[in-house]
C-alpha positions as CSV (number, residue, x, y, z in Angstrom):
1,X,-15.3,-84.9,-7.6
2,X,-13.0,-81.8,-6.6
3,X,-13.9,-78.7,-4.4
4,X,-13.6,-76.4,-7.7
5,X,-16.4,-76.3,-10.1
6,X,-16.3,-75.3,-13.8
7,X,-18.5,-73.0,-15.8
8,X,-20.9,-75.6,-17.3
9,X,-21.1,-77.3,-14.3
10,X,-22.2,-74.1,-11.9
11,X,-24.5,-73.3,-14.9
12,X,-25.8,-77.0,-15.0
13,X,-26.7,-76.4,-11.5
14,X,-28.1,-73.5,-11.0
15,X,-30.5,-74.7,-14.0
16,X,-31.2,-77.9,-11.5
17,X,-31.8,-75.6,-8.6
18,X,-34.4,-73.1,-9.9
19,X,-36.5,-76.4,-11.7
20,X,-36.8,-78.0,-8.1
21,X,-37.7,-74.7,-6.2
22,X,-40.3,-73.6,-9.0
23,X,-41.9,-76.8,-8.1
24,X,-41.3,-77.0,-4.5
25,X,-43.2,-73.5,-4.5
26,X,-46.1,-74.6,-6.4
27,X,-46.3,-77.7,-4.2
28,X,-46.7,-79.7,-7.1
29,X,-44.4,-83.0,-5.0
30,X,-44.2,-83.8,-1.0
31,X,-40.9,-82.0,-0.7
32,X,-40.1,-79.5,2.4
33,X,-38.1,-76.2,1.5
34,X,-36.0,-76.9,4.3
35,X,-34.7,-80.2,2.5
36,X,-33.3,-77.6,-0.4
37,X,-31.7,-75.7,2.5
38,X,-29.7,-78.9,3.3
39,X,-28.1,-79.3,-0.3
40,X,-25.1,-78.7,-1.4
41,X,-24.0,-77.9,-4.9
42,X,-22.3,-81.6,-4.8
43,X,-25.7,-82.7,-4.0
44,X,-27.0,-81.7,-7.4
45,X,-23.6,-82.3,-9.2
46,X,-24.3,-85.9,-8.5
47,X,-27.6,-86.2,-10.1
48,X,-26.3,-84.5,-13.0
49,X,-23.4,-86.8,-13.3
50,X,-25.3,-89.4,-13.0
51,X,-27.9,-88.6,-15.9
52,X,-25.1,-86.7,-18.2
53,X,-26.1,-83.4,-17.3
54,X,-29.6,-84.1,-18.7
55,X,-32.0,-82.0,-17.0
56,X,-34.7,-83.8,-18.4
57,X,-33.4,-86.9,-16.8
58,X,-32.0,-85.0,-13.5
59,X,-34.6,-83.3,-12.2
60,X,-37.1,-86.4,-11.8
61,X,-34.5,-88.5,-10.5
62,X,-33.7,-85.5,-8.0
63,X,-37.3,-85.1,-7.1
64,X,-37.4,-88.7,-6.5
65,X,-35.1,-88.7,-3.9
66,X,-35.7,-85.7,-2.2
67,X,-39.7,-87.2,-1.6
68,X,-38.3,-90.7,-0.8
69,X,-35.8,-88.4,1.7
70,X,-39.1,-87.2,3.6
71,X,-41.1,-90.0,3.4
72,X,-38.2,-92.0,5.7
73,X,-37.4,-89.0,7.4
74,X,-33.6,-89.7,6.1
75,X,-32.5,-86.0,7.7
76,X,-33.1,-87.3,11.6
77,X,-32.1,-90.7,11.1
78,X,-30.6,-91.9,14.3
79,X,-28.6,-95.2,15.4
80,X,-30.6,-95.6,17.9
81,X,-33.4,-97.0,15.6
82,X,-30.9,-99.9,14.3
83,X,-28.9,-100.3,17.4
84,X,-29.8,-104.1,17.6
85,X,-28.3,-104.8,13.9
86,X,-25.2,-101.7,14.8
87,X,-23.9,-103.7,17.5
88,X,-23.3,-106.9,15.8
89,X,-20.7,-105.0,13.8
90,X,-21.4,-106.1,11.0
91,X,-20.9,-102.7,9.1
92,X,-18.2,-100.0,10.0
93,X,-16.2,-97.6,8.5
94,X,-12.2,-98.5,8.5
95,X,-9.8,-95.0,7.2
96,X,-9.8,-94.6,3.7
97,X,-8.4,-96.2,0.9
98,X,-5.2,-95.1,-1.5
99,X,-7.6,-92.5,-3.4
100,X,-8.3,-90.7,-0.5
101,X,-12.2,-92.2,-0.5
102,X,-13.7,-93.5,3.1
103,X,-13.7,-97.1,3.3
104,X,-17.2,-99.1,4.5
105,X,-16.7,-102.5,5.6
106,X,-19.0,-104.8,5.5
107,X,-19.0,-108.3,7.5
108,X,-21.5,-110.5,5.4
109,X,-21.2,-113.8,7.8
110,X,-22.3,-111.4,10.3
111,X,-25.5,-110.9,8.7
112,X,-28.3,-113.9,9.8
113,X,-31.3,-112.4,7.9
114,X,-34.0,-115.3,9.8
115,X,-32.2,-113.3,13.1
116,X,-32.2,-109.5,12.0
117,X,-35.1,-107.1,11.8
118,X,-35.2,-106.0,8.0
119,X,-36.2,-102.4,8.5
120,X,-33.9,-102.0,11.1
121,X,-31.3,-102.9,8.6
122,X,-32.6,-100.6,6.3
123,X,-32.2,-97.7,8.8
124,X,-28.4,-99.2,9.7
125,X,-27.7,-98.6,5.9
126,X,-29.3,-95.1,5.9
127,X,-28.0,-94.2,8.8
128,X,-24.0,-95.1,7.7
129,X,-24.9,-93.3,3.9
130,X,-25.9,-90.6,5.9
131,X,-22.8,-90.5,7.9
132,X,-20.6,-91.1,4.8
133,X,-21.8,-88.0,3.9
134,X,-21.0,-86.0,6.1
135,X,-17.2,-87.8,6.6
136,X,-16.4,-87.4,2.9
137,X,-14.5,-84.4,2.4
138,X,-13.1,-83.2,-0.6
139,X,-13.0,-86.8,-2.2
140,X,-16.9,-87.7,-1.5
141,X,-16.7,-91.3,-2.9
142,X,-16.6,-94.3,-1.1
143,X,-15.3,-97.6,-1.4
144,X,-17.5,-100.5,0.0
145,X,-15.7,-103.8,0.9
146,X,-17.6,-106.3,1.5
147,X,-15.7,-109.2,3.1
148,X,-17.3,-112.6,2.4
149,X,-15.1,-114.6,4.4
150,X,-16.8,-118.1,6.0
151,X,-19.8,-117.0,4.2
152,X,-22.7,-119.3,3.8
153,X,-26.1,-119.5,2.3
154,X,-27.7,-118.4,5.7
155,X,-26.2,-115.2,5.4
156,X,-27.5,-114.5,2.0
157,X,-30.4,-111.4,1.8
158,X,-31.6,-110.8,-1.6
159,X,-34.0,-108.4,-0.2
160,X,-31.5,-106.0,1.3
161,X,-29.3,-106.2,-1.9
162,X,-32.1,-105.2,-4.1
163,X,-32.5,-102.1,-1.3
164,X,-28.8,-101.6,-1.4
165,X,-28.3,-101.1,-4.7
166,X,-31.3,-98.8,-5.2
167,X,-30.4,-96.6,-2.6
168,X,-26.8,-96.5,-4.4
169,X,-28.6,-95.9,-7.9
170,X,-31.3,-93.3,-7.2
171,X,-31.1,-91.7,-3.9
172,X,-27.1,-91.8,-3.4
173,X,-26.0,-91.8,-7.2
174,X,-21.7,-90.9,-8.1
175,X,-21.5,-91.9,-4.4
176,X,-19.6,-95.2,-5.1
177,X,-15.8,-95.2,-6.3
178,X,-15.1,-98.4,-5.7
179,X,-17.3,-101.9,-4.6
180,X,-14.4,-104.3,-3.6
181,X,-15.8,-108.3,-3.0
182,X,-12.9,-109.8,-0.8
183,X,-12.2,-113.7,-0.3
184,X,-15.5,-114.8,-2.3
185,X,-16.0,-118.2,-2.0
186,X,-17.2,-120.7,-4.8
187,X,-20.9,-121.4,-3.3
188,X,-21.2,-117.4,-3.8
189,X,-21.0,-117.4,-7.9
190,X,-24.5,-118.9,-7.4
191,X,-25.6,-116.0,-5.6
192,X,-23.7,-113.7,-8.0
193,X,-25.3,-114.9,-11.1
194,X,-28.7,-113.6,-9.6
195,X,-27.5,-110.2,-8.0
196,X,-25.1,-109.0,-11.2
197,X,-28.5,-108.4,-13.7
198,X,-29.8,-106.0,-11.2
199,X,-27.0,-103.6,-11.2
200,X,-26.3,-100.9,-13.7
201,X,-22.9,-101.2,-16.0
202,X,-21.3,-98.6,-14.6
203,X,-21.5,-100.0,-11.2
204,X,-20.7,-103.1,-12.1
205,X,-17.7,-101.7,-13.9
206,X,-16.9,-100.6,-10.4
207,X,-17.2,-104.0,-9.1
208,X,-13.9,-106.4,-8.2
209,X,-13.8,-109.7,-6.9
210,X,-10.4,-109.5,-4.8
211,X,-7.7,-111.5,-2.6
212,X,-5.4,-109.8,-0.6
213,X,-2.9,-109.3,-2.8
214,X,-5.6,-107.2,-5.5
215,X,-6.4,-105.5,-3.1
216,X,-3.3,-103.5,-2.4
217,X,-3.4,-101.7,-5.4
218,X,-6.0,-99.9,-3.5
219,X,-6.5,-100.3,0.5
220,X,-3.0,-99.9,2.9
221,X,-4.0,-103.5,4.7
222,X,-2.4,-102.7,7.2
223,X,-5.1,-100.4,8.3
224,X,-7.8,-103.5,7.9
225,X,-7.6,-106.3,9.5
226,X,-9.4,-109.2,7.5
């Protein structure tokens, strides 16, 4: 997505903007109209991308997220209410990739579900969408690596995937460039088989299992050191 806007799109926009402030006036959905002072016109470019500029499929999805926004009070999120699960470094952003998109890492070994508090991972992962945010720039997609070296069974959490991906899908959507899966070994496929149904085509298309060498064409390694 680049800083300069066309025609259709400001118009596409604008459209969005005055159907979520008619209803925000009329109180007809728990939404704040200090949450619309936060948005930016990227904000509503994304869920217009991501529903081909419907507005009939935009503006519910829109609504959606701004309500699920308040209800976990996304706009003060803090580290401080996932610092148990932010020191095990398990997550962390590493430069950007060849594209010019900010690059998430993602430790899976590092992640003992039986020894982590689940909503405190939840906030970890709002907390670092919320941060990607505001890191982006001009190119304000991200590419997610999620390194699966000595990964094992114990590490696997089907319940934060299922969160993952929504939160990528309806709160976050034409957020993700690129989902990279490095060093996946053969015990994940099993895993794989599950998680691949629940995400959309288009993210999927987005999806690479990688070694090091594939993964040149889009990360300098030697800024990453996995």
């Amino acid at each position: 997505m680049t800083s300069t806007l066309t025609e259709k799109e400001l118009a596409s926009i604008n459209e969005l903007k005055k159907a979520i402030q008619d209803i925000v006036k009329e109180k007809k959905r728990n939404i704040d109209q200090e949450q619309l002072e936060q948005l930016t016109d990227k904000d509503y470019l994304r869920f217009l991308h991501a529903r081909n500029f419907q507005l009939k499929d935009s503006l519910p999805m829109m609504l959606e997220a701004l309500e699920w926004r308040k209800q976990n009070k996304v706009d003060s999120v803090s580290i401080s209410e996932a610092k148990e699960e932010f020191l095990k470094g398990k997550v962390f952003f590493h430069k950007r990739d060849k594209e010019g998109r900010l690059v998430s890492i993602i430790k899976v070994s590092m992640h003992r579900p039986k020894e982590s508090d689940p909503e405190q991972t939840k906030r970890l992962c709002i907390w670092f969408m919320e941060q990607g945010r505001k890191m982006s720039g001009d190119v304000d997609k991200c590419t997610l690596i999620f390194d699966m070296s000595n990964f094992g069974l114990s590490n696997m959490d089907y319940g934060f995937v299922k969160f993952l991906i929504k939160v990528f899908a309806d709160y976050y959507p034409d957020t993700l460039g690129a989902c990279l899966i490095f060093n996946s070994p053969f015990l994940f496929w099993g895993c794989w088989k599950i998680i691949s149904p629940w995400i959309d085509p288009a993210t999927r298309n987005k999806t690479k299992f990688v070694n090091k060498n594939e993964m040149l064409a889009v990360i300098d390694l030697s800024l990453i050191h996995i």
